[in-house]
C-alpha atoms as an extended CHARMM CRD file, in Angstrom:
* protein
*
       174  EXT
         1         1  UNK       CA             -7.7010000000      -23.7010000000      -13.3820000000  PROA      1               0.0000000000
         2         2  UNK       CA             -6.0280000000      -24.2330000000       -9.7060000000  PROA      2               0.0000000000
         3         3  UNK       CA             -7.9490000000      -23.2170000000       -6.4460000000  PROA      3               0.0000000000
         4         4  UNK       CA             -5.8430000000      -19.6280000000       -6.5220000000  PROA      4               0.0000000000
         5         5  UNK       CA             -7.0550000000      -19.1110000000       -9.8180000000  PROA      5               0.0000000000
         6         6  UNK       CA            -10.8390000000      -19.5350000000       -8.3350000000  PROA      6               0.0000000000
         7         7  UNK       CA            -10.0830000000      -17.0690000000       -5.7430000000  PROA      7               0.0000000000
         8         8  UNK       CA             -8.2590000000      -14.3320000000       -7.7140000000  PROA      8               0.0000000000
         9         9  UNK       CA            -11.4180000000      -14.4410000000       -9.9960000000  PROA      9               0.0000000000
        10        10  UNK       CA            -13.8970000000      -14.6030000000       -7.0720000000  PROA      10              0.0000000000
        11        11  UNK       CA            -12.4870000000      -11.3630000000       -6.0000000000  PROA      11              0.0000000000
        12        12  UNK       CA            -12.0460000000       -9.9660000000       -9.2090000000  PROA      12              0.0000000000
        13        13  UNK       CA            -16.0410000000      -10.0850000000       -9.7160000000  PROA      13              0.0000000000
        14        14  UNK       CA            -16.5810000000       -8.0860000000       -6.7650000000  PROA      14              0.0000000000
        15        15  UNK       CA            -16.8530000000       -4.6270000000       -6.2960000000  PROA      15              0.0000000000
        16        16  UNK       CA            -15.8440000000       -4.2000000000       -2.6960000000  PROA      16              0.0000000000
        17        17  UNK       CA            -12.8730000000       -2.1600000000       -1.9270000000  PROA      17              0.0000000000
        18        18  UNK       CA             -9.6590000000       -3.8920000000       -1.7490000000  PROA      18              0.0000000000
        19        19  UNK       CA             -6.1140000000       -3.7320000000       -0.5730000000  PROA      19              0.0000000000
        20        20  UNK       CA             -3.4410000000       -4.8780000000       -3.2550000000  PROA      20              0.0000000000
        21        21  UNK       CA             -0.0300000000       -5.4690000000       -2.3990000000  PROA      21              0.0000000000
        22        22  UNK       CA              3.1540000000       -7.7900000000       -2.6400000000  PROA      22              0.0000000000
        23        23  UNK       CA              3.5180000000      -10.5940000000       -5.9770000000  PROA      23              0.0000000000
        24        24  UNK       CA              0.5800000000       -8.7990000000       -7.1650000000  PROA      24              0.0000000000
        25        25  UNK       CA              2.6510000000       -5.5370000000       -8.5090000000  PROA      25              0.0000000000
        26        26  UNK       CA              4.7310000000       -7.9410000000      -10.9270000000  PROA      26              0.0000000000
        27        27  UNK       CA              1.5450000000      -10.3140000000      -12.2120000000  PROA      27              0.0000000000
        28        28  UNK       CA             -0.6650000000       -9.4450000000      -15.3420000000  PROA      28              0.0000000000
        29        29  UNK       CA             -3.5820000000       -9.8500000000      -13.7060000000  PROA      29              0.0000000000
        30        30  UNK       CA             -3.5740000000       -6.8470000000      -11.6460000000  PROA      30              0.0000000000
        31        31  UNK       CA             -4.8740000000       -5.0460000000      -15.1440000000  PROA      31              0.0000000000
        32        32  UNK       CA             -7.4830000000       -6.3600000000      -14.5100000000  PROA      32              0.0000000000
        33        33  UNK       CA             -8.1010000000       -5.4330000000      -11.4260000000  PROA      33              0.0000000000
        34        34  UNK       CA             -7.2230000000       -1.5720000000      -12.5020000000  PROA      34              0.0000000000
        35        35  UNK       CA             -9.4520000000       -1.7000000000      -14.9900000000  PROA      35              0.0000000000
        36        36  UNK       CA            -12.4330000000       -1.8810000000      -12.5390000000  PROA      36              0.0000000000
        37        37  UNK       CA            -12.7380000000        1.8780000000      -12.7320000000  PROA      37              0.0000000000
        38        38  UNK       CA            -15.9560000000        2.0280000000      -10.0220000000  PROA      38              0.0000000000
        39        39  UNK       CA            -14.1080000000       -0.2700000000       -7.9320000000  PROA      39              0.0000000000
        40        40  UNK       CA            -11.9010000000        1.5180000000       -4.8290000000  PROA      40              0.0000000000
        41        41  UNK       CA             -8.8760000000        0.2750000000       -4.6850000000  PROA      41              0.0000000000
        42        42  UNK       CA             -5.7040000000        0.1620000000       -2.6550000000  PROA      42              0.0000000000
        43        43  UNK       CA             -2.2360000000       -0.1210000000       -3.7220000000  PROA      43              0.0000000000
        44        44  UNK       CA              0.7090000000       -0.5810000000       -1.2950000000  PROA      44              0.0000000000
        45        45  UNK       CA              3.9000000000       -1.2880000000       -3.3170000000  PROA      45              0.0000000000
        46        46  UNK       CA              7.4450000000       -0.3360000000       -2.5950000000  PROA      46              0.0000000000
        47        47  UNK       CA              9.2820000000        1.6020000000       -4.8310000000  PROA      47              0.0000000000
        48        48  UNK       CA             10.8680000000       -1.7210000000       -7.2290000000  PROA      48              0.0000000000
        49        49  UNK       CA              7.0340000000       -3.2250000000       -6.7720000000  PROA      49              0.0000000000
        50        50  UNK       CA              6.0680000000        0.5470000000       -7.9880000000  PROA      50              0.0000000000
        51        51  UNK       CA              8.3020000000        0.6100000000      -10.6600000000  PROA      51              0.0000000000
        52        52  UNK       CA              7.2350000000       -2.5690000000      -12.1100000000  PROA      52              0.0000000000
        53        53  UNK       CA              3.8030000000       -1.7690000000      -12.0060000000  PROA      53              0.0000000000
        54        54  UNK       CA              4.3140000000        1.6360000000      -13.6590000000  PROA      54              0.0000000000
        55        55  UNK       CA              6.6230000000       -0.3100000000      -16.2860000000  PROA      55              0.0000000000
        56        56  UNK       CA              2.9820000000       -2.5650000000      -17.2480000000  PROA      56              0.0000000000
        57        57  UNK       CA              0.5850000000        0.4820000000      -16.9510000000  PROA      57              0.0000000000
        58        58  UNK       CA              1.8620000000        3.7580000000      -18.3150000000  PROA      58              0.0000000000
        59        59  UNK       CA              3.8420000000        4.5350000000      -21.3070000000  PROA      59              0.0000000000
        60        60  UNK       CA              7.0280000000        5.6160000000      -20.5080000000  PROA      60              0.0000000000
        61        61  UNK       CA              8.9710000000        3.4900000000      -18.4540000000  PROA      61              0.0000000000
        62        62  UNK       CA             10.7620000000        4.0940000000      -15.3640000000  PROA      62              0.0000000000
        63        63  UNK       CA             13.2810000000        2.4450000000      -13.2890000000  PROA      63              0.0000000000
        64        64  UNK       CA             14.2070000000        3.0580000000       -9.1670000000  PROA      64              0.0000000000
        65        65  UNK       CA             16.5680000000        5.7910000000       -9.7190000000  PROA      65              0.0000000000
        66        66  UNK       CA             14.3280000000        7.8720000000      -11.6300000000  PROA      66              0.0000000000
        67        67  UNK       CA             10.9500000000        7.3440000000       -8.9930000000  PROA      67              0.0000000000
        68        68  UNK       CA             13.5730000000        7.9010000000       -6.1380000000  PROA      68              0.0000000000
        69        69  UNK       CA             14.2900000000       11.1860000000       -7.4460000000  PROA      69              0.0000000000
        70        70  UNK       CA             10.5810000000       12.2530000000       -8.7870000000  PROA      70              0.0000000000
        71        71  UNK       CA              8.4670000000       10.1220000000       -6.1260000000  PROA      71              0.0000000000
        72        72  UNK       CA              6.2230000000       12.7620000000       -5.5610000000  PROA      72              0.0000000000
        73        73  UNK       CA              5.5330000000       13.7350000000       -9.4470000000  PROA      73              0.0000000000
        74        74  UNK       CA              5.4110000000        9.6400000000      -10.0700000000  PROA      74              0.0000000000
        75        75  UNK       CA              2.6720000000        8.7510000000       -7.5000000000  PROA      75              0.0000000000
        76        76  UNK       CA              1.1220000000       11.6930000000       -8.6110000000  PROA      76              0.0000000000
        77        77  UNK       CA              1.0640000000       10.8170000000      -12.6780000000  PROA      77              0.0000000000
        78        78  UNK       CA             -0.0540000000        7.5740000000      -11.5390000000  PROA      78              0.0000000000
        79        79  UNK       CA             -3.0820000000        8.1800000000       -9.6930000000  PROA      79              0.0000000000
        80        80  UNK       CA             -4.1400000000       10.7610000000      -12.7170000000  PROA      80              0.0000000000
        81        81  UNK       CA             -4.3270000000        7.4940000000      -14.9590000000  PROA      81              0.0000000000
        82        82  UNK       CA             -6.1550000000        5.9380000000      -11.9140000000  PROA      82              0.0000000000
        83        83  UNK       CA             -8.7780000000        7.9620000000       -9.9810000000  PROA      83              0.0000000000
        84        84  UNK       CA             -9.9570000000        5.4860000000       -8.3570000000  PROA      84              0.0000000000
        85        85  UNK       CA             -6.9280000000        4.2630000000       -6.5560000000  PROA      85              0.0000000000
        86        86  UNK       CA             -5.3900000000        5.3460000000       -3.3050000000  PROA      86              0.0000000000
        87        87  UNK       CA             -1.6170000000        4.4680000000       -3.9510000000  PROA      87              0.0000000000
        88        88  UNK       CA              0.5860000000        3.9010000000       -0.4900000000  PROA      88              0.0000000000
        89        89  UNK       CA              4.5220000000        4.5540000000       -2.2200000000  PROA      89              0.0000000000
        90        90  UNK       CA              6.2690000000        2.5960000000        0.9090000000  PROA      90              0.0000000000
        91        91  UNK       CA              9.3290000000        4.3750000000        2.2910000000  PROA      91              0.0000000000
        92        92  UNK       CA             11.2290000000        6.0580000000        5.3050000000  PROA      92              0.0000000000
        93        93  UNK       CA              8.3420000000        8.7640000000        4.3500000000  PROA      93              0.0000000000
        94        94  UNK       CA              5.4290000000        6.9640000000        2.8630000000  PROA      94              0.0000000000
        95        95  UNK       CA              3.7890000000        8.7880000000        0.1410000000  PROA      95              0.0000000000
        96        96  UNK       CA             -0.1730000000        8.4960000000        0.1960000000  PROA      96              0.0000000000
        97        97  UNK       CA             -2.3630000000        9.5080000000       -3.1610000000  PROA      97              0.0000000000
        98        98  UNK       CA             -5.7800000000       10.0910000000       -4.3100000000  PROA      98              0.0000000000
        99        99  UNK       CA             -6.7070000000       11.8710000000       -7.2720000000  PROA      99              0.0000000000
       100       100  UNK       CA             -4.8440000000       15.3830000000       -6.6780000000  PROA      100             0.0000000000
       101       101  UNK       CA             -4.3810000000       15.0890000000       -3.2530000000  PROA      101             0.0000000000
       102       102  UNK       CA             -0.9250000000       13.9160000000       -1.8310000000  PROA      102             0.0000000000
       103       103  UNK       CA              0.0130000000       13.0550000000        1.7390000000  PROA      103             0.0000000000
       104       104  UNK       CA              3.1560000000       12.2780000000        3.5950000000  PROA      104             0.0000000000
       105       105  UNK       CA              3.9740000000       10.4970000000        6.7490000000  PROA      105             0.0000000000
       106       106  UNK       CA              7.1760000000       11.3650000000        7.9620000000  PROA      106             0.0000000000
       107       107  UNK       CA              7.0450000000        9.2800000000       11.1160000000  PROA      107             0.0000000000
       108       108  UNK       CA              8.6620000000        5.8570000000        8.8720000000  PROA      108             0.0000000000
       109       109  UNK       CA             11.5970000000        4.2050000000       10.8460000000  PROA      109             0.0000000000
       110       110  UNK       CA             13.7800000000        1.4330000000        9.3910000000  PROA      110             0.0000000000
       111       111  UNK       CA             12.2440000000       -0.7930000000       11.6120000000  PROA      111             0.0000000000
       112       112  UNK       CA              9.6440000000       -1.1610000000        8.7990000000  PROA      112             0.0000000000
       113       113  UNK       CA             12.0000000000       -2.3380000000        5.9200000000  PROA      113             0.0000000000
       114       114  UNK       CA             11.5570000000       -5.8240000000        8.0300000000  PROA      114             0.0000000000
       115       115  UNK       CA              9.7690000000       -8.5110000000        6.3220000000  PROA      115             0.0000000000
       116       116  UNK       CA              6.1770000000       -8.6780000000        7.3580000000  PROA      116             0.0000000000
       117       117  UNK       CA              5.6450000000       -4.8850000000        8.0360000000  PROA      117             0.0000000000
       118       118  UNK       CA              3.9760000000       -4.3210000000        5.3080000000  PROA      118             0.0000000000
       119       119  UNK       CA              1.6880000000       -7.1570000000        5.7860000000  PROA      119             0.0000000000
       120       120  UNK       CA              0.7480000000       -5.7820000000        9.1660000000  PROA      120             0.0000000000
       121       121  UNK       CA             -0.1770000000       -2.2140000000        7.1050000000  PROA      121             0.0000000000
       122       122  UNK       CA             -2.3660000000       -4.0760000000        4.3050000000  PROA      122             0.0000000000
       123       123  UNK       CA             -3.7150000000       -5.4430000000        7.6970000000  PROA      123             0.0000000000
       124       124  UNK       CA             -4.5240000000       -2.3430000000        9.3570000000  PROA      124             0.0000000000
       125       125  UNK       CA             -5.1850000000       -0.5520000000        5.8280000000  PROA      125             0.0000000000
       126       126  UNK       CA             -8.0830000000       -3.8620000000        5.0050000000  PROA      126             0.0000000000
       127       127  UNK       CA            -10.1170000000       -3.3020000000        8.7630000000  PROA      127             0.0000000000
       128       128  UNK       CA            -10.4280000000        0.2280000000        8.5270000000  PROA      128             0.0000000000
       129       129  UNK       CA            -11.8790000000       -0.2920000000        5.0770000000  PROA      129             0.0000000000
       130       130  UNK       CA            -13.9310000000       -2.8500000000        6.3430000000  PROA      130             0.0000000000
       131       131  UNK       CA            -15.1250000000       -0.9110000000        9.3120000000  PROA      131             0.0000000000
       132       132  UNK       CA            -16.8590000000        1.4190000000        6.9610000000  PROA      132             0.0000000000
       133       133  UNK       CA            -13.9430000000        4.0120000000        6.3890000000  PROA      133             0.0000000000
       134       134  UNK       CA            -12.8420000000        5.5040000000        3.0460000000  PROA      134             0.0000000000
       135       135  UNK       CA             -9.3650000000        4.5650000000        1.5450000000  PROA      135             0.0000000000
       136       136  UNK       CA             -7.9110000000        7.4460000000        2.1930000000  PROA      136             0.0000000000
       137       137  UNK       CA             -9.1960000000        7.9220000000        5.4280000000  PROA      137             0.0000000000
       138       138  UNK       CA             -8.1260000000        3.7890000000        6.1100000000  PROA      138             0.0000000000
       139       139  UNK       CA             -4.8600000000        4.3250000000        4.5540000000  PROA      139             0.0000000000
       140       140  UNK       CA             -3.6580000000        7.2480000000        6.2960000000  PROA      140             0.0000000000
       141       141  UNK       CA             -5.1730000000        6.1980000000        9.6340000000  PROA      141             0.0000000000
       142       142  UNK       CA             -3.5590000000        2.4970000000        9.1580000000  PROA      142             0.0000000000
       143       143  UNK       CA             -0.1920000000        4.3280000000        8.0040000000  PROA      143             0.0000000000
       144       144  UNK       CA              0.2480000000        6.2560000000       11.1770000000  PROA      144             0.0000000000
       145       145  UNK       CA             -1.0380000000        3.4690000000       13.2150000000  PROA      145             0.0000000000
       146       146  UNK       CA              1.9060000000        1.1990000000       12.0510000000  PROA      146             0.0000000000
       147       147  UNK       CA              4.4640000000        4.3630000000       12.4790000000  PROA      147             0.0000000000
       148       148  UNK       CA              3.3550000000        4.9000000000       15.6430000000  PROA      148             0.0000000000
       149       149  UNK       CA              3.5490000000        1.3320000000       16.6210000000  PROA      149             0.0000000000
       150       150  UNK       CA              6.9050000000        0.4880000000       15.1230000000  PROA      150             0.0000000000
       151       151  UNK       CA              8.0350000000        3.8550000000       17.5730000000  PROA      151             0.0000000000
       152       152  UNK       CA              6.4930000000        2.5000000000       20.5420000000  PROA      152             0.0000000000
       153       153  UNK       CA              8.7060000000       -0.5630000000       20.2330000000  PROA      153             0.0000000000
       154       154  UNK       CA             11.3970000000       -0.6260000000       22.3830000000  PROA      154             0.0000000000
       155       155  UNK       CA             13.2980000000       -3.4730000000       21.3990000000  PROA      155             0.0000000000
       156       156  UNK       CA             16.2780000000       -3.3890000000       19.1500000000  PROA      156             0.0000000000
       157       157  UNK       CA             14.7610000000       -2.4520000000       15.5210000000  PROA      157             0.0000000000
       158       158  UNK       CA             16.6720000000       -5.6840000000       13.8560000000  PROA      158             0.0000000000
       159       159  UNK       CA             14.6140000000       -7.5890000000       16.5350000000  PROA      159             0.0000000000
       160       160  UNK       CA             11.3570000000       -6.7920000000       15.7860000000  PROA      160             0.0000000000
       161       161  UNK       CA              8.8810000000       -9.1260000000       14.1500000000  PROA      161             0.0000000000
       162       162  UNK       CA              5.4500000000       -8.3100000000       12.9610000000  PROA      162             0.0000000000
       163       163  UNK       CA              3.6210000000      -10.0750000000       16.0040000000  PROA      163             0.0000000000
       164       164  UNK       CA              5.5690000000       -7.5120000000       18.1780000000  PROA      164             0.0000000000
       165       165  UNK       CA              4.5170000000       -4.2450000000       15.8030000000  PROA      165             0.0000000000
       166       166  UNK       CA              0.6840000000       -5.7040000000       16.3150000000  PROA      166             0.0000000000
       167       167  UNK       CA              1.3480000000       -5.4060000000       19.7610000000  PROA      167             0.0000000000
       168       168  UNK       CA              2.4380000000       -2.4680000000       20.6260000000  PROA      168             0.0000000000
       169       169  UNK       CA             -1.0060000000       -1.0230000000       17.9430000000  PROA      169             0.0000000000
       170       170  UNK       CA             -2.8340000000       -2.6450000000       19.9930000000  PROA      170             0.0000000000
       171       171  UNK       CA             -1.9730000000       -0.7590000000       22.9390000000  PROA      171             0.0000000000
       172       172  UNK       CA             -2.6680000000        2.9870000000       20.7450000000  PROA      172             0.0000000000
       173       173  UNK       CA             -4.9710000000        4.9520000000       22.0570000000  PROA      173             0.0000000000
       174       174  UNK       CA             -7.7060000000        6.1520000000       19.3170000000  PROA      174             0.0000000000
């Protein structure tokens, strides 16, 4: 067993909240992880992470064209088989679930398709967990922080890197 393998099972026997996002949507093990029904957790996938992840966890498979036209219905389904998850469906508008309820932000820019946004929201998403919030309350709050950074920015949007999105966060106002 490699040193990753230690990890991923050092997390997997804890019950703290956590933030899931990235390779993770396409491995096995993240049954695991969903299986941890008592265990909040956070998903942050774009839609072909989504779809793969639906495609290992419910019945009927889907593919992009079908959650592109039904996103709402799909995160929705989803989070029936999985009450314990808060699901983040990235996009111009992301799509935030818990349970039954369902929240858009609108405020998405293509800025954010850039590689490394969406490590900057598990970021964002991971403190406010760890500063005590819920994660809903951690995933909207850390979804409009990164909207309203990635506006603030007044470079060209092909320009902008992650270090320059932190940046301009750090300068929001609570």
């Amino acid at each position: 067993s490699s040193f990753e393998d230690e990890i991923v099972y050092d997390i997997l026997d804890s019950d703290a909240p956590i933030v899931l996002d990235a390779d993770i949507f396409h491995a096995e093990i993240i049954l695991e992880f969903l299986e941890q029904n008592s265990r909040e957790i956070i998903l942050t996938p774009h839609p072909k992470e989504f779809v793969a992840l639906w495609n290992m966890t419910v019945e009927s498979p889907i593919n992009i064209a079908l959650l592109q036209a039904n996103r709402f219905d799909k995160v929705r389904e989803f989070c029936e088989f999985f009450p314990n998850v808060t699901l983040l469906l990235k996009g111009a508008n992301m799509i935030i679930a818990q349970q039954n309820r369902l929240f858009v932000n609108p405020y998405g820019s293509s800025k954010l398709s850039k590689g490394g946004s969406g490590d900057v929201l598990s970021g964002l998403i991971a403190s406010l967990l760890a500063q005590g919030k819920s994660p809903l309350n951690s995933t909207i709050q850390g979804s409009l922080a990164l909207t309203a950074g990635a506006k603030a920015y007044k470079g060209s949007s092909y320009a902008m890197l992650p270090t320059d999105l932190i940046e301009e966060i750090a300068k929001l106002e609570n």
